[in-house]
C-alpha positions as CSV (number, residue, x, y, z in Angstrom):
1,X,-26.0,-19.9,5.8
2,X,-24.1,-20.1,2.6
3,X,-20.0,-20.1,1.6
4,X,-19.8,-17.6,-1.0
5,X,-16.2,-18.1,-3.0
6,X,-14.3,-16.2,-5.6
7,X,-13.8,-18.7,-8.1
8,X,-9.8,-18.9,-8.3
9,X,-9.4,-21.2,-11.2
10,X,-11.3,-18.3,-13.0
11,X,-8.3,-16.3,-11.7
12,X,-8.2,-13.0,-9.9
13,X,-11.1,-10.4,-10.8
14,X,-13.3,-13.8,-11.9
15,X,-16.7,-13.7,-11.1
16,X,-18.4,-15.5,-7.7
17,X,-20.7,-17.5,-7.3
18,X,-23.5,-17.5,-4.0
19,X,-25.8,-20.1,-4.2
20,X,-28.9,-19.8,-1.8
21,X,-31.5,-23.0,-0.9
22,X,-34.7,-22.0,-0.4
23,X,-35.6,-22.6,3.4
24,X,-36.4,-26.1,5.0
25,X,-35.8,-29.2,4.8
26,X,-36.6,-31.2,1.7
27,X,-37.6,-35.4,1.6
28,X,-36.4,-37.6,0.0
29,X,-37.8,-37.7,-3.8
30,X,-38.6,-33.8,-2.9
31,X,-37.7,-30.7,-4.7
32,X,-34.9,-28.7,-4.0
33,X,-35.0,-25.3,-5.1
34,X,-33.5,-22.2,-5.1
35,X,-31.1,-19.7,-6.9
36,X,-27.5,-19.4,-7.8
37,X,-26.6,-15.8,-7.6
38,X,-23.5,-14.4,-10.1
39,X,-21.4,-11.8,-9.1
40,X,-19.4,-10.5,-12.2
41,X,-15.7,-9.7,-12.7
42,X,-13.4,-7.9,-13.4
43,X,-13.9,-8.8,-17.2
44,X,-16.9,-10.0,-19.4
45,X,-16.9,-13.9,-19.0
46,X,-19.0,-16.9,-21.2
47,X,-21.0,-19.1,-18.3
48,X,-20.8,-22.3,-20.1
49,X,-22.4,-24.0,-17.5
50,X,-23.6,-23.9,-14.0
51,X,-23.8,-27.2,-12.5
52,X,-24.9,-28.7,-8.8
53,X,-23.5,-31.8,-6.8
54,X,-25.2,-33.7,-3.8
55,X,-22.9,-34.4,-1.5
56,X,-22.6,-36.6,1.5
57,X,-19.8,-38.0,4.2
58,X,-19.7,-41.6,3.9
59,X,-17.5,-44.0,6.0
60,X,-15.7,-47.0,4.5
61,X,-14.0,-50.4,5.5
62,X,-11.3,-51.8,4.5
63,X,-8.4,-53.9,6.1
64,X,-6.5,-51.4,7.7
65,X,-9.9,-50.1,9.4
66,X,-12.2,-47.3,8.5
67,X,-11.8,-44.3,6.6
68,X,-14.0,-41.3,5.2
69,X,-14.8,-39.8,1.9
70,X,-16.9,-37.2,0.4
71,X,-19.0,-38.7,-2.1
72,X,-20.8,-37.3,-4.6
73,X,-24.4,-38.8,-5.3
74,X,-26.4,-37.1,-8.3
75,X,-25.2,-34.2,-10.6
76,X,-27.7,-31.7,-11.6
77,X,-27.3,-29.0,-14.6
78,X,-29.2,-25.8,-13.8
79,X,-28.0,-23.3,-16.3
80,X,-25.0,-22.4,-18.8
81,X,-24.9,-20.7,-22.6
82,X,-24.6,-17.0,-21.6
83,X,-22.5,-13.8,-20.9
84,X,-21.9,-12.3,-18.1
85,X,-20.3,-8.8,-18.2
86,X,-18.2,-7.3,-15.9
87,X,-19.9,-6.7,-12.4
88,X,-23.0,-7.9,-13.6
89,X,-25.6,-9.4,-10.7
90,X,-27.2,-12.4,-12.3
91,X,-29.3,-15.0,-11.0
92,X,-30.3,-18.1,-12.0
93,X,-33.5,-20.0,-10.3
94,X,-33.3,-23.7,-10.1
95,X,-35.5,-26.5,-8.8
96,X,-34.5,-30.5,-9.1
97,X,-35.5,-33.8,-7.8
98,X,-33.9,-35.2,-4.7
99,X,-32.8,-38.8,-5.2
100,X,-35.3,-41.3,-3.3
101,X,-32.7,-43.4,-1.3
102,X,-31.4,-39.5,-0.2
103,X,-30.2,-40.0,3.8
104,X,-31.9,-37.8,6.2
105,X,-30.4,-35.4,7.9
106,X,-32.4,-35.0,10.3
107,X,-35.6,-35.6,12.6
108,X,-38.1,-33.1,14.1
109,X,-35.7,-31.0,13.4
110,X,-32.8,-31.6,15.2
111,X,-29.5,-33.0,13.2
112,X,-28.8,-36.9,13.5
113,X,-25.0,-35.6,12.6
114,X,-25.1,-37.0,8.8
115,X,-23.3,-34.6,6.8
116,X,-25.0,-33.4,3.1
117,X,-24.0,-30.5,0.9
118,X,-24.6,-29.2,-2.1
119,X,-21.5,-27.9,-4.1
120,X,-21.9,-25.3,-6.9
121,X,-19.6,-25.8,-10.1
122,X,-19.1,-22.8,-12.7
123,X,-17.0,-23.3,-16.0
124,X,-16.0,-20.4,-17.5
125,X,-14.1,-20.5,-20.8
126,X,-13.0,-24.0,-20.8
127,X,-12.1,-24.0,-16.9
128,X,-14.0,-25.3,-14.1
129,X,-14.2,-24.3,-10.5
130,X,-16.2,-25.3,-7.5
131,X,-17.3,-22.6,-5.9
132,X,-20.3,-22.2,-3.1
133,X,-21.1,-24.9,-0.5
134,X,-24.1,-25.0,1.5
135,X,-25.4,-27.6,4.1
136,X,-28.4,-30.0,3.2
137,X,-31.1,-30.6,5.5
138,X,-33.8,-33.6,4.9
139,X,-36.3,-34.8,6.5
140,X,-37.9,-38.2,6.9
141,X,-40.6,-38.9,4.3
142,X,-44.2,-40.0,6.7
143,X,-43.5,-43.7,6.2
144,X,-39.8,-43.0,7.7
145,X,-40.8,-41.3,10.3
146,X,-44.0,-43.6,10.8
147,X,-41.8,-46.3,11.6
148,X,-39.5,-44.4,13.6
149,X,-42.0,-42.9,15.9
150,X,-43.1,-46.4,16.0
151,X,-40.5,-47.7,17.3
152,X,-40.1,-44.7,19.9
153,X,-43.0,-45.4,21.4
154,X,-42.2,-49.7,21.5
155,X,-39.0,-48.7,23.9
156,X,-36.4,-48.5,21.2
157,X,-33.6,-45.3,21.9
158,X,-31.8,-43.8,19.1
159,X,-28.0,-44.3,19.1
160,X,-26.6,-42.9,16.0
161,X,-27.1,-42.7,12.3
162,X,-24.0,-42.8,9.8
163,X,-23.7,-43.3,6.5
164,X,-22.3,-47.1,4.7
165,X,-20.3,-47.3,1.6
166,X,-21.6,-50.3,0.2
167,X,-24.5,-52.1,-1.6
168,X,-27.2,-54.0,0.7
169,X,-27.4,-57.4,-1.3
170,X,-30.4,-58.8,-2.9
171,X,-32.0,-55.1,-2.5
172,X,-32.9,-52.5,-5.3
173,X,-30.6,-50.1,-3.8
174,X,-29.1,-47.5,-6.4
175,X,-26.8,-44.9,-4.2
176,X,-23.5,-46.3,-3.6
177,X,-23.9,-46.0,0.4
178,X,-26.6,-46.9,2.5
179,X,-27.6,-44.7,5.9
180,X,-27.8,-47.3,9.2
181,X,-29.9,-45.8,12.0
182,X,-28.9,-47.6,15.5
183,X,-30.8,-48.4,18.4
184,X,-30.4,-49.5,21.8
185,X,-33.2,-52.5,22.2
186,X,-36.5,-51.8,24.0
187,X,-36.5,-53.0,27.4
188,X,-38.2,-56.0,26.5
189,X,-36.2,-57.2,24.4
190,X,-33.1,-56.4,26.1
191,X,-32.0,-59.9,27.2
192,X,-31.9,-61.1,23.1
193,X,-30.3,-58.3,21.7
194,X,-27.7,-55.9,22.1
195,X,-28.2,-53.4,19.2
196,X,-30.7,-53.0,16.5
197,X,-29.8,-51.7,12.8
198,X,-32.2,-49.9,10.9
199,X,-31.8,-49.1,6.9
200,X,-34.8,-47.5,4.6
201,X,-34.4,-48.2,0.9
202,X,-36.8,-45.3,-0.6
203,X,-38.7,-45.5,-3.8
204,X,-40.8,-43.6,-5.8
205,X,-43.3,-46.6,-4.7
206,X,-42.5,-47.0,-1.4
207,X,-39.6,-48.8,0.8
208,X,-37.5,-51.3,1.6
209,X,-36.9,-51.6,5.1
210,X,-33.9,-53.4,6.6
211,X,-33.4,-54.5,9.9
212,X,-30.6,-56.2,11.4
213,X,-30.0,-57.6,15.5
214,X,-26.9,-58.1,16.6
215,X,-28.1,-61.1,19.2
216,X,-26.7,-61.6,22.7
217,X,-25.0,-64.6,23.1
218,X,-26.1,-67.7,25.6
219,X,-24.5,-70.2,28.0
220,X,-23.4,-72.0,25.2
221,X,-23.8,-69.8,22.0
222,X,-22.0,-67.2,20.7
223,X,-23.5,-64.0,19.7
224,X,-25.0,-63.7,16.0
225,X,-26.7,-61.3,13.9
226,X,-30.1,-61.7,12.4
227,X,-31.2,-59.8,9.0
228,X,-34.9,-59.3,7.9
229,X,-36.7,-57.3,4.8
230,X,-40.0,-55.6,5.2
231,X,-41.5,-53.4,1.8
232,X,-43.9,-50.6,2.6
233,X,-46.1,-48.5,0.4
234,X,-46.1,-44.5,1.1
235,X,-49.8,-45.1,1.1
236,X,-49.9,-47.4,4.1
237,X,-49.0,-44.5,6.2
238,X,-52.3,-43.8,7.7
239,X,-53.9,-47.4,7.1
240,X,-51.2,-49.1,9.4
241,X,-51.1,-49.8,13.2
242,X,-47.2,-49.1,13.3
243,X,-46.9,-50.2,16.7
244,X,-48.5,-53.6,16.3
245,X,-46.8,-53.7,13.0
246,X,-43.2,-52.9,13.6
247,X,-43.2,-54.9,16.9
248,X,-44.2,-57.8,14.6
249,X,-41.2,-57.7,12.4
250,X,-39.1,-56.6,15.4
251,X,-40.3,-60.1,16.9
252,X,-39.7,-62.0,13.7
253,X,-36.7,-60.6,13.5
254,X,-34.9,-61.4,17.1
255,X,-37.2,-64.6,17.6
256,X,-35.8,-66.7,14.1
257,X,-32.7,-66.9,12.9
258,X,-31.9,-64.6,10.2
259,X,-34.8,-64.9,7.2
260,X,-33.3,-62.6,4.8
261,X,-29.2,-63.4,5.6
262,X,-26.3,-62.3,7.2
263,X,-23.3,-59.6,7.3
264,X,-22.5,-61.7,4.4
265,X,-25.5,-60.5,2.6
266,X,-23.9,-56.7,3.2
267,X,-21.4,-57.1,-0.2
268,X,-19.4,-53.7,0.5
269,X,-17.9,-52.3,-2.8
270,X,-14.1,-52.2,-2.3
271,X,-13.2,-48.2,-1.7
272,X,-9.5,-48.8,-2.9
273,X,-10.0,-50.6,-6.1
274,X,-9.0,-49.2,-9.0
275,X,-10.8,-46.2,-10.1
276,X,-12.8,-46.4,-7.4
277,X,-12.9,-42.3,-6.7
278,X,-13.1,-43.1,-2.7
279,X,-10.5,-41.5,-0.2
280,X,-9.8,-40.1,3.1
281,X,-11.2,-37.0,4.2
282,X,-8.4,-35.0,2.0
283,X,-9.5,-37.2,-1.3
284,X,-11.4,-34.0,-3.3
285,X,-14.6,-35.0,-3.5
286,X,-15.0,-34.0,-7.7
287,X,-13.2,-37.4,-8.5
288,X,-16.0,-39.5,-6.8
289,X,-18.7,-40.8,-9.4
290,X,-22.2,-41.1,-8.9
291,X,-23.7,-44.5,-8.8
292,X,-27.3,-42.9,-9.5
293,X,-29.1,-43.3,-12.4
294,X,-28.2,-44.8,-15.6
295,X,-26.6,-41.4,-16.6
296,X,-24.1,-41.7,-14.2
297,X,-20.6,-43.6,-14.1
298,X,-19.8,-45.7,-11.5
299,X,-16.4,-45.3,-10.1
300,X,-16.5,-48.0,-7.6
301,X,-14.4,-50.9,-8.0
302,X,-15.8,-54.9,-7.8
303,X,-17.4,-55.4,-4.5
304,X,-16.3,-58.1,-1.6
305,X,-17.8,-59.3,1.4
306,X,-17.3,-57.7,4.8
307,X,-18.7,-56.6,7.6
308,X,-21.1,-54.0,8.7
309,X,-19.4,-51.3,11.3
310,X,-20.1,-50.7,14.6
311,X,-21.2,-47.2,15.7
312,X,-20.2,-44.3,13.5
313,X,-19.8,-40.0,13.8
314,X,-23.8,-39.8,13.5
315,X,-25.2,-37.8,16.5
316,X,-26.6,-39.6,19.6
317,X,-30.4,-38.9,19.7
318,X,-32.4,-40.5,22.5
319,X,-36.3,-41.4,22.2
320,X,-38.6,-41.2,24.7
321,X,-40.8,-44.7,25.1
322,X,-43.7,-42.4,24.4
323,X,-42.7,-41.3,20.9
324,X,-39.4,-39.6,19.4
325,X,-39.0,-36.6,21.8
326,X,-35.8,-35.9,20.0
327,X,-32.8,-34.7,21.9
328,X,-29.4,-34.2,20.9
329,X,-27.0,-35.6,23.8
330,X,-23.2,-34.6,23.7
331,X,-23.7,-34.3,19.7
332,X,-23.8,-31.7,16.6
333,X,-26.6,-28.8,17.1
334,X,-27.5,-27.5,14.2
335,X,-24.8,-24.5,13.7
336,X,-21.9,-26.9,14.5
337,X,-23.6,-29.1,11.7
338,X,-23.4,-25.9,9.1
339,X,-19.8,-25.3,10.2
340,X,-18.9,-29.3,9.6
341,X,-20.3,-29.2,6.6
342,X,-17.8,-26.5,5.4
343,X,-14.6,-28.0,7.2
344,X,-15.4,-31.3,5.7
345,X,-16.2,-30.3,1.7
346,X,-14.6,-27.2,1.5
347,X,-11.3,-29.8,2.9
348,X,-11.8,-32.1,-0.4
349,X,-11.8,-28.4,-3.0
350,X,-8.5,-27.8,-2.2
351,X,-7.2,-31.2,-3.5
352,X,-7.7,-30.4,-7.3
353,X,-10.4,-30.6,-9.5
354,X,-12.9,-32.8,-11.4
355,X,-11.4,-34.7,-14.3
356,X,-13.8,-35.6,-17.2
């Protein structure tokens, strides 16, 4: 499903834009591909450039509580330098690199209730418009989903999966939000914890994996939360036991105080500092900068120390102790996911544009 749009800074009789992804999901590191369809005006117009943004919802704290913001997290030039005369069909074929550290969307196919998009932007004699929208669906890459069906099998049900603004210290992380998968404990390890916090950290290498516990609390003790690091290699995929091996850092990390750190640890950029280009769900997404590769400005402010939140929008999604027999419960299914993509994105275009 796409959003097709007029472009209305191009004024009326501009041309329109109808960006289509070629079908499937896409991993992490993947290629995305497909083509950005033109639809000429009423007039000849000079494309100067055709331009794509990765989009995603991302939730933020801050002292009066939580917030959300549409964040954009890579920028991708596909095309630009040409005419296009009036009602003129033109199409330009793309194909670009996923980030690594790219959330996922989704598992076995069925939506975990993170929202992605990708935005199309079209300048046309010196003004700049964003014009289609469509939904973007990844997949785990085979050590993600390794571990996950891993941890299916050990007991472990899936809660929800939301996306962080923040950075997760002492890690090589490069997006300026991190995606926290939550479980409900396995039954034997019930009576230590109350909720276990899952983060992969993708690289062209492999992955950080982060796991955090928030511990139950004894006759005497308070509750406390345990943090651990494991690093993976893409190739260990098929030259792992996954179930001995993720119910060996699952023991480490629930049986030992925590061996990597704490909330502390978790130093969340602040989303209202100056030039910081984070807002409410109204902020238009074009001011946010990417914190992605050294081509990018940051537009997040000095970070402070805070804590991790509690359960987000993600989409419950139980797991069967025999593997991940995905099943959305009271959630998104995947049309309500295409439609919250628009409501949410489409919300932030109407807010003004990008400022260079």
């Amino acid at each position: 499903m796409v959003f097709k749009r007029l472009l209305g800074a191009m004024g009326a009789g501009g041309p329109s834009v109808d960006t289509v992804l070629d079908g499937g999901a896409v991993a992490p590191g993947g290629i995305l591909s497909g083509q950005v369809h033109l639809q000429g005006g009423s007039t000849d117009v000079e494309i100067e450039h055709i331009g794509l943004e990765l989009i995603a919802r991302v939730e933020a704290e801050h002292e009066d509580g939580e917030s959300e913001g549409a964040v954009v997290f890579e920028r991708f030039t596909v095309g630009g330098g040409f005419r296009l005369a009036e009602q003129e069909r033109y199409s330009v074929p793309f194909s670009v690199s996923l980030p690594w550290e790219t959330p996922v969307s989704e598992l076995y196919g069925q939506p975990l209730g993170i929202v992605l998009g990708v935005r199309t932007e079209l300048a046309v004699a010196g003004a700049r418009d964003k014009g289609d929208l469509d939904p973007l669906a990844v997949r785990p890459l085979p050590v993600q989903e390794a571990v996950l069906e891993a941890l299916g099998q050990l007991g472990f049900d899936f809660r929800s999966a939301d996306l962080e603004h923040g950075h997760i210290g002492g890690t090589a992380q490069q997006l300026p939000f991190y995606q926290e998968i939550e479980l409900t404990p396995a039954p034997q390890y019930a009576h230590v914890v109350s909720e276990i916090e899952l983060t992969f950290l993708a690289t062209p290498a492999g992955m950080e994996i982060v796991l955090e516990a928030d511990k139950r609390g004894g006759l005497f003790e308070s509750g406390q939360d345990a943090l651990t690091r494991f690093t993976v290699s893409h190739h260990d995929v098929g030259a792992r036991d996954w179930n001995s091996e993720v119910d060996g850092w699952i023991r480490q990390l629930v049986e030992h105080r925590a061996s990597y750190g704490s909330h502390a640890t978790y130093g969340h950029a602040d989303p209202y500092a100056a030039g910081s280009g984070y807002g409410h769900h109204s902020a238009h997404g074009s001011a946010h900068q990417s914190g992605y590769g050294s081509a990018h400005e940051s537009g997040y402010g000095s970070g402070h120390e805070g804590h991790r939140s509690g359960p987000g929008l993600g989409t419950a999604v139980a797991a069967g102790a025999a593997g991940l027999a995905v099943g959305v419960v009271g959630g998104l299914v995947a049309a309500e996911v295409v439609d919250e993509v628009g409501d949410f994105f489409e919300g932030d275009d109407d807010e003004g544009g990008e400022e260079d």
